[in-house]
C-alpha positions in Angstrom: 0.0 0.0 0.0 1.0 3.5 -0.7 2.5 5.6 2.2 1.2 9.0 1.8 2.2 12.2 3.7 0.8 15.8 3.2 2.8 19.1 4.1 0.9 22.0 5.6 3.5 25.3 5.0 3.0 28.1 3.7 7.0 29.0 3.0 7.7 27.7 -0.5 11.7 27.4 0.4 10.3 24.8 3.1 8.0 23.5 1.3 10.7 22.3 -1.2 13.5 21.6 1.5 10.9 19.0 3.2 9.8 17.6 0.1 13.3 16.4 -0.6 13.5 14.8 2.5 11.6 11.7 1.8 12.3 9.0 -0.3 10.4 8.2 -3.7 8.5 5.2 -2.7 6.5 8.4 0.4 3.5 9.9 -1.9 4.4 13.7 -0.6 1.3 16.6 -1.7 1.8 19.9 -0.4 -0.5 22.7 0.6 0.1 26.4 1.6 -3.2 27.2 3.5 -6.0 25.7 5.1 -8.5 25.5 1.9 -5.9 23.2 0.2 -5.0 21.0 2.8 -8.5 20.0 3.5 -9.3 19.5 -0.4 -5.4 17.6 -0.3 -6.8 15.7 3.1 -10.0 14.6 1.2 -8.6 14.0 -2.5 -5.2 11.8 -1.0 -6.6 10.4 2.6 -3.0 11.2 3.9 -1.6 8.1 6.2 0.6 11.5 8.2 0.2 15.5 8.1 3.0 18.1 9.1 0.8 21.1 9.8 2.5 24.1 10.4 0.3 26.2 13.1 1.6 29.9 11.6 -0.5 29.8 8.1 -2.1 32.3 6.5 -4.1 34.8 6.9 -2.7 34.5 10.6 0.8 33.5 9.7 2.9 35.2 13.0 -0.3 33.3 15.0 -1.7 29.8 15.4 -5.0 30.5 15.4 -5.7 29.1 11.5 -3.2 26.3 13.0 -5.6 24.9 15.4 -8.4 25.4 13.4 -7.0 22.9 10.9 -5.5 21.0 13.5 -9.0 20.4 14.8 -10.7 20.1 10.9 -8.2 17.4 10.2 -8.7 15.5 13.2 -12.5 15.3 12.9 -12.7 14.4 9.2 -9.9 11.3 9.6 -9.4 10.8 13.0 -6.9 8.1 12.0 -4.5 10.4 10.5 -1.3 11.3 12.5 -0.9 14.8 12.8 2.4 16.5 13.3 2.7 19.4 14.5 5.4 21.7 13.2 6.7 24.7 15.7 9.2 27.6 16.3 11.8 26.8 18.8 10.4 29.0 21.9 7.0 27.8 20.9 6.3 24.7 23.4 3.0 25.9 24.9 1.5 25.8 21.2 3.1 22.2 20.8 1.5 21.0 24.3 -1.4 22.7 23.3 -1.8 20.6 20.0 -0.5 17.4 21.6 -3.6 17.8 24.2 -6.2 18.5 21.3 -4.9 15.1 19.2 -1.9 15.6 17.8 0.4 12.5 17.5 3.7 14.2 18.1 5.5 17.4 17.3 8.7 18.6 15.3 10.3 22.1 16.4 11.8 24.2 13.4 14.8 25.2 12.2 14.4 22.3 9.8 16.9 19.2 10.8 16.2 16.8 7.8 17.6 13.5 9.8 15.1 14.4 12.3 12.1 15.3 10.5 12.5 11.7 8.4 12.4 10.1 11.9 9.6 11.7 13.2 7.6 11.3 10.2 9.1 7.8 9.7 7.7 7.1 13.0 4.1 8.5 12.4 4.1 6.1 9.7 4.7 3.3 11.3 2.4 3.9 14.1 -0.3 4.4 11.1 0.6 1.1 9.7 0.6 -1.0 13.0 -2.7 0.4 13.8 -4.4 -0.6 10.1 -2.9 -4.0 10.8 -4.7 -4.1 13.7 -8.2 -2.8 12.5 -7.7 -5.6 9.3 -6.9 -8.4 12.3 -9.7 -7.3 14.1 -12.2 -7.3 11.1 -10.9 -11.0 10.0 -12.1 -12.2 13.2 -15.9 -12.2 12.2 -16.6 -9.0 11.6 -19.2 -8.6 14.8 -18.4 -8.7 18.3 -21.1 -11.0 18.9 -20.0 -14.7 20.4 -20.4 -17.4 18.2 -21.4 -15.0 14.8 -19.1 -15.3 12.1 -19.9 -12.7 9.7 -18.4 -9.5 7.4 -21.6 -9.0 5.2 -23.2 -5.7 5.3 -26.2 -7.7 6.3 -25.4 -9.5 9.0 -23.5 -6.4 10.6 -26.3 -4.8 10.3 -28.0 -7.3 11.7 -25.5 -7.8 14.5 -25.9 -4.1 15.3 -29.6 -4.0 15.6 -29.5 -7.1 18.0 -26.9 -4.9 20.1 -29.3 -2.2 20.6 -32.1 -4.4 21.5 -30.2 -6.6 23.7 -30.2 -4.7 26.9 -33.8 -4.2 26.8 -36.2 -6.7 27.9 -38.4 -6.2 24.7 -39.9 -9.6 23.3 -38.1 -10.4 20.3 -38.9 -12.6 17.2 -36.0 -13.7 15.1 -37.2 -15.6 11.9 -35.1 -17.1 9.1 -34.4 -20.7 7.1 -33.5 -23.6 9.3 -29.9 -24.0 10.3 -29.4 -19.5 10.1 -28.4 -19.7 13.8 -31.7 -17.8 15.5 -30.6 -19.7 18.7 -27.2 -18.2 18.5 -28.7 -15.3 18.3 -31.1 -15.7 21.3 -28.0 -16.6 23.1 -26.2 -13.6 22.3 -29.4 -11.7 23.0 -29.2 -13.2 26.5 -25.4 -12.7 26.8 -26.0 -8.4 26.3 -28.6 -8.1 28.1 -28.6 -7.4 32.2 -29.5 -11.1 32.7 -26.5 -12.3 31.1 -25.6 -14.2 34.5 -29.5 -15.8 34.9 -30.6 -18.6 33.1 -31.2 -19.3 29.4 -33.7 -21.6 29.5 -34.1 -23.3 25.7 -37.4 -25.3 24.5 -37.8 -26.5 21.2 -41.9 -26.3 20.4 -41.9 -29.0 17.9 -40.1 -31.4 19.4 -42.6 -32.4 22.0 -45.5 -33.8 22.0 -48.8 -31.4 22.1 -50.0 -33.2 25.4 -46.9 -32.8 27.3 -45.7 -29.4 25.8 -48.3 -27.3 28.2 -46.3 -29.3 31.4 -42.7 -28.4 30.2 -43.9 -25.2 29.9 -46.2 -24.0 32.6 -44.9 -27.1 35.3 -47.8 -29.0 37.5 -49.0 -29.7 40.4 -49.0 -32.8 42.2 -51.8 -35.5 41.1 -52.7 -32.8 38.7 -53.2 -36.1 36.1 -51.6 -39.7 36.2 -47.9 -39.8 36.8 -47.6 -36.5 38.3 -46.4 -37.8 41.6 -44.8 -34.4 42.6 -44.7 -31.0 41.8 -42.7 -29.4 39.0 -41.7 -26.2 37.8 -42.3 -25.3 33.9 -39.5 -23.7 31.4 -40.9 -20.1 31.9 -40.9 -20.5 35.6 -37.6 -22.3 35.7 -36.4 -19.1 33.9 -37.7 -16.5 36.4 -34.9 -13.7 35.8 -33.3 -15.3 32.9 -34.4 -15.9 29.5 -37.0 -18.0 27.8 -36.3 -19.0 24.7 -39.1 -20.5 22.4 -37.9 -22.1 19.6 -40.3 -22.8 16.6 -43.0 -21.5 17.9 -44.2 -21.6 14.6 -45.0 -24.9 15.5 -47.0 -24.6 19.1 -50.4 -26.1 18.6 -53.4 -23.7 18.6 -54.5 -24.8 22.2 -51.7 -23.3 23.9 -51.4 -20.2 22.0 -53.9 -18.7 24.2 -52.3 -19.7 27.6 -48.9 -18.5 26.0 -50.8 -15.3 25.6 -52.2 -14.9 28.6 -48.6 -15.5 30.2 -47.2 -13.0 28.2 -50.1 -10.1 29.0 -49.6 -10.9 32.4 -46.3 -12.0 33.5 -47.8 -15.0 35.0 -48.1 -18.4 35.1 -50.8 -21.2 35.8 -49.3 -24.4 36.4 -51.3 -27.2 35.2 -53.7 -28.2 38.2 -53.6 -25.4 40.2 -55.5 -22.0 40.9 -52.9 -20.2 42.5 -51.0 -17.8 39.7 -47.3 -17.7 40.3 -46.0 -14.3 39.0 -42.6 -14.8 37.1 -40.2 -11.8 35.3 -38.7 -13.2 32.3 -37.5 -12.1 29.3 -39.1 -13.8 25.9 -37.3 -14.6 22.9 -38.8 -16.8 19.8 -38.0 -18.1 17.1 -39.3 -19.5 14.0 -38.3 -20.8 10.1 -41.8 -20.5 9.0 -43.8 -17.7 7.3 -45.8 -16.5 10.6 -47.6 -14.2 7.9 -49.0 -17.1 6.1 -49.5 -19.2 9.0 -52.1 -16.5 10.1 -53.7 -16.6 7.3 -54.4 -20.8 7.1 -55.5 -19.9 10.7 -52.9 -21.7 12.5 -51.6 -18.9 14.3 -53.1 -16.7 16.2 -52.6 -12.8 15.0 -52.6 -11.2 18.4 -50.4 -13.9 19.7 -48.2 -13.1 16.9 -48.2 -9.1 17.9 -47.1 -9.6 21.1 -44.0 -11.4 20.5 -43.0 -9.4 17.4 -42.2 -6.4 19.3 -38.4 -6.3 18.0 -38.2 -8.9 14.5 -34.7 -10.0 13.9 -34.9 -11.4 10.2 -31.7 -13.3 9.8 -30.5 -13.6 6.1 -29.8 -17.4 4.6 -26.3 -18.0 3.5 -26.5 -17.5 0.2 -27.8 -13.8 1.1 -24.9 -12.7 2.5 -22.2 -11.6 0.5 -18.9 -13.4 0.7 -19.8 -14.6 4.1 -19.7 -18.7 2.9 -16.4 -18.3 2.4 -15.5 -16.1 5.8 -17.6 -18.8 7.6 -16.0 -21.6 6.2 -12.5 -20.6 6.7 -13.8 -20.1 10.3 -14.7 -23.8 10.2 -11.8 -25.2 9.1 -9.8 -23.7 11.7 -11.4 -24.8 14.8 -12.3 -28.3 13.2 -8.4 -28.6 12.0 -7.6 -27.8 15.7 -10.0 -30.3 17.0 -8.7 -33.0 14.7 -5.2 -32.1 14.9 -5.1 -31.0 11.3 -4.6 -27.7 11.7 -2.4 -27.1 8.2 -5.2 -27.8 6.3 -6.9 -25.3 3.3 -9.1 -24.7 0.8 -7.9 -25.3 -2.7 -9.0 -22.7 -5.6 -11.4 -25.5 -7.2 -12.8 -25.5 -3.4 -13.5 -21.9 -3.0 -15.0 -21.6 -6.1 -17.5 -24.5 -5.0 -18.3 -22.8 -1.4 -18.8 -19.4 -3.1 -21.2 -20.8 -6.2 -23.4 -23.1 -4.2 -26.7 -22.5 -2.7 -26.0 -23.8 0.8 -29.2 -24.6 1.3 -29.4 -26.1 4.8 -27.3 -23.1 5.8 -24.7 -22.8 8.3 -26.0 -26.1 9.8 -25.3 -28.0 6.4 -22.0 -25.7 5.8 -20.5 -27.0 9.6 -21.4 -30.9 8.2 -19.2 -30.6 4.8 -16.2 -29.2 6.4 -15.9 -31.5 9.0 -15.8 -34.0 6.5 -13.5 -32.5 4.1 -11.2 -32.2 7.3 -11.5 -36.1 7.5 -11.2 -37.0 3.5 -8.7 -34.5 2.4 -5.6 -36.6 1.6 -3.5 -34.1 1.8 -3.0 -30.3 3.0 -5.2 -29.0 0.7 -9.2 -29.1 0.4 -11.0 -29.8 -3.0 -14.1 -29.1 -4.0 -14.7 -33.0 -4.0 -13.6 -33.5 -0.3 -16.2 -30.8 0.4 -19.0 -32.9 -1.5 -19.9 -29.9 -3.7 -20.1 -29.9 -7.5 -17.1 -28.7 -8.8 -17.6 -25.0 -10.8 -15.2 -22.7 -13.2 -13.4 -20.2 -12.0 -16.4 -17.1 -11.9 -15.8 -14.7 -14.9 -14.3 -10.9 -13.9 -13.4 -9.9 -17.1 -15.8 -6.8 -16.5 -14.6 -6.0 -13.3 -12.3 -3.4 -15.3 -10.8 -1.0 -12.1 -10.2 2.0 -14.6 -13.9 1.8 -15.4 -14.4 0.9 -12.3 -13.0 4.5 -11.2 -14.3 6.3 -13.4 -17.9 5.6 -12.5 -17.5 5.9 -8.8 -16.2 9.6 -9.7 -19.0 10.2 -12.3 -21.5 9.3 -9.8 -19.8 11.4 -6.9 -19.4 14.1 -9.1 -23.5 14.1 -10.2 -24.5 13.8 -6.6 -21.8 16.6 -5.0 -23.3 19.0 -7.6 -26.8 18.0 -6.7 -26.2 18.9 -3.4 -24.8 22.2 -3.8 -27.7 23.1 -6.3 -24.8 22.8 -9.3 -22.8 25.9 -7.2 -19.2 24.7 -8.6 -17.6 26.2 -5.8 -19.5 24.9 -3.7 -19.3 21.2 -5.2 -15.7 21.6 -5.8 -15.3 21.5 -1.6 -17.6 19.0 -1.5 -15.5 16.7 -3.3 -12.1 17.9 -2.0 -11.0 19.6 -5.4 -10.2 22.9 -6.9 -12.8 24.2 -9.7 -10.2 23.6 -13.0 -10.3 20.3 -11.6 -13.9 19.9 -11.2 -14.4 21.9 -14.7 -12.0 19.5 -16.2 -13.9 16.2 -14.6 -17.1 17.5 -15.8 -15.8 17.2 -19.5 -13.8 14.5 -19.4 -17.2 12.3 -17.9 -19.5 14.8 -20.4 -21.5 16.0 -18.1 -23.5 19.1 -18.8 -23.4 21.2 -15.5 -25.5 24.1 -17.8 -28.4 22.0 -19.0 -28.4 20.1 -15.6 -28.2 23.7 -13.6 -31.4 25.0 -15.7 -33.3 22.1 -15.0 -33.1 22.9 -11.4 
């Protein structure tokens, strides 16, 4: 990646003598006053800036100084700033230091020890991107157990993180094998009752005549076999979480009671009178359309309203853009650890297979193929065919030209910035961090009529 640094001074003699002091392979711009360095900050995204606080129209002051000090700072708060000084001018230097700064550099010009300042400004710049890349490979989210870099599910991820601390009744709906009970979990594990129970019952997995029991609990010779009391899921979870899983599939007869429980944050255990009050918090979840179920009339609509307070809609898989392959990587490194083949990877013919197919059992079916291309693969490297997945060509990018590419982000940019400023040039030429010949001479080299588009406004 290209190193960049941008020079804030208004003396042309040191603007030269500083250019010359870094090697070729340091991208060096250079700006005399505050306008330009901002349009330099926003046109070149600078890795360092030497700011020189005495700049015009307050050059024996630092006045302008700070104000670009503090301008710089709040448009790319990544960028190290150093601060460039006279030699009695050490309150200014603190001063800067204390509003952001990353360091300072006190003039007469010393060339040995301006490289090493900026040298080290650099580096610190670099180490820190390293760090934000590392952190973003992880999964993308902070949540446990979510493996993710998609725009939807960080966006996803983010809406559960708002919601989690509440103790709003939440609805998280998506195909079978999404990981909606990881998401309860994590729901759980944000919220205040993260060290209360998480108390987990699938709906179609029992049986309709013992589902009301495990969830409500009886009473003693309430029916044959109860020979002693027992408390139900949603009491067992007084404090906690309850999570309902497919309750897509809770039979029509208990919808009501479920409903009454949730109106009044109560309980009626089966053979008894007595309600026993309980403060839980109430997560579902579901793979079915809840819509349509409504409709056939096997789901009650104001059942349905009262745990769809927050919906969580998680995206399948193949919805998620590149996150197969993010996922699967994930996979393949704590399966290889757990099977002592931990120098194992995916082969291009592989890639191409986990990126192409439809994964339709999800992140359920994607866990079952890579444990078993960890078993099969006969050597260090994963194939498509270890993974069970058709083998597919390598995708076509032919179009993915970057010049074009380019050129259309900065059509489009250009457009909207002069939209904005009601086709003002001056004002659109700030905008966009240039200077108006430039902005004149982008307009006609992308044809676009800034006269005819100004009169239609």
């Amino acid at each position: 990646m290209t190193r960049r640094l941008l020079i804030v001074e208004d003396d042309p003699g040191l603007q030269s003598q500083m250019r010359w002091c870094f090697s070729e392979d340091l991208e060096v711009t250079v700006a005399s006053d505050r306008e330009a360095a901002i349009a330099a900050l926003r046109r070149t995204e600078p890795d360092v800036v030497t700011l020189d606080l005495g700049l015009p129209p307050d050059p024996g002051g630092a006045t302008e100084g700070f104000a670009l000090l503090e301008e710089i700072l709040r448009l790319s708060p990544t960028t190290k700033v150093i601060v460039v000084t006279g030699r009695e001018d050490k309150e200014n230097a603190v001063r800067a230091i204390g509003m952001g700064a990353s360091d300072f550099y006190q003039k007469p010009l010393d060339a040995d020890i301006l490289t090493f300042v900026v040298n080290r400004a650099l580096r610190l710049a670099e180490l820190e991107r390293e760090n934000q890349d590392l952190t973003q490979l992880g999964n993308g989210t902070n949540i446990k157990g979510i493996i993710a870099a998609s725009p939807q599910m960080v966006t996803l991820c983010r809406t559960l993180e708002k919601v989690a601390p509440t103790d709003i009744t939440t609805l998280i709906t998506g195909e079978t094998g999404t990981g909606k009970e990881v998401l309860a979990r994590a729901l759980h594990d944000l919220s205040p009752r993260a060290n209360q129970v998480f108390a987990a019952i699938n709906c179609a997995a029992i049986p309709e005549n013992l589902l009301e029991s495990e969830l409500f609990g009886f009473e003693k010779g309430s029916f044959t076999g109860a020979t002693q009391t027992k408390k139900g899921k949603i009491e067992s979870a007084n404090g906690g979480t309850l999570f309902l899983d497919e309750i897509g599939d809770m039979p029509m007869s208990l919808q009501a009671k479920l409903l009454r429980f949730l109106q009044e944050r109560s309980v009626d255990r089966v053979g008894s009178i007595k309600p026993i009050l309980v403060d839980v918090r109430v997560v579902c979840a579901t793979h079915q359309n809840v819509a349509q179920l409504i409709a056939n009339g096997e789901f009650r609509e104001d059942l349905y309203y009262r745990i769809s307070e927050i919906t969580l809609d998680v995206p399948a898989v193949r919805e998620r853009d590149g996150d197969a392959l993010v996922i699967a990587q994930s996979l393949l490194k704590s399966l290889g650890k757990q099977m002592d083949r931990q120098n194992l990877t995916f082969a291009d013919d592989a890639v191409n297979a986990i990126n192409s197919y439809s994964w339709p059992g999800n992140v359920r079916e994607m866990i079952n193929k890579v444990k078993r291309a960890t078993i099969m693969a006969d050597g260090k490297r994963i194939t498509s065919e270890d993974l069970a997945l058709p083998a597919c060509e390598q995708p076509e990018v032919s179009h993915l030209n970057l010049r074009q590419v380019r050129e259309q982000a900065e059509s489009k940019a250009i457009i909207q910035a002069l939209k904005t400023s009601g086709y003002n040039m001056t004002q659109a030429s700030r905008l966009l961090g240039v200077t108006r010949p430039t902005l004149y001479n982008l307009t006609d080299k992308y044809k676009i009529d800034t006269a005819a588009a100004a009169s239609e406004v």
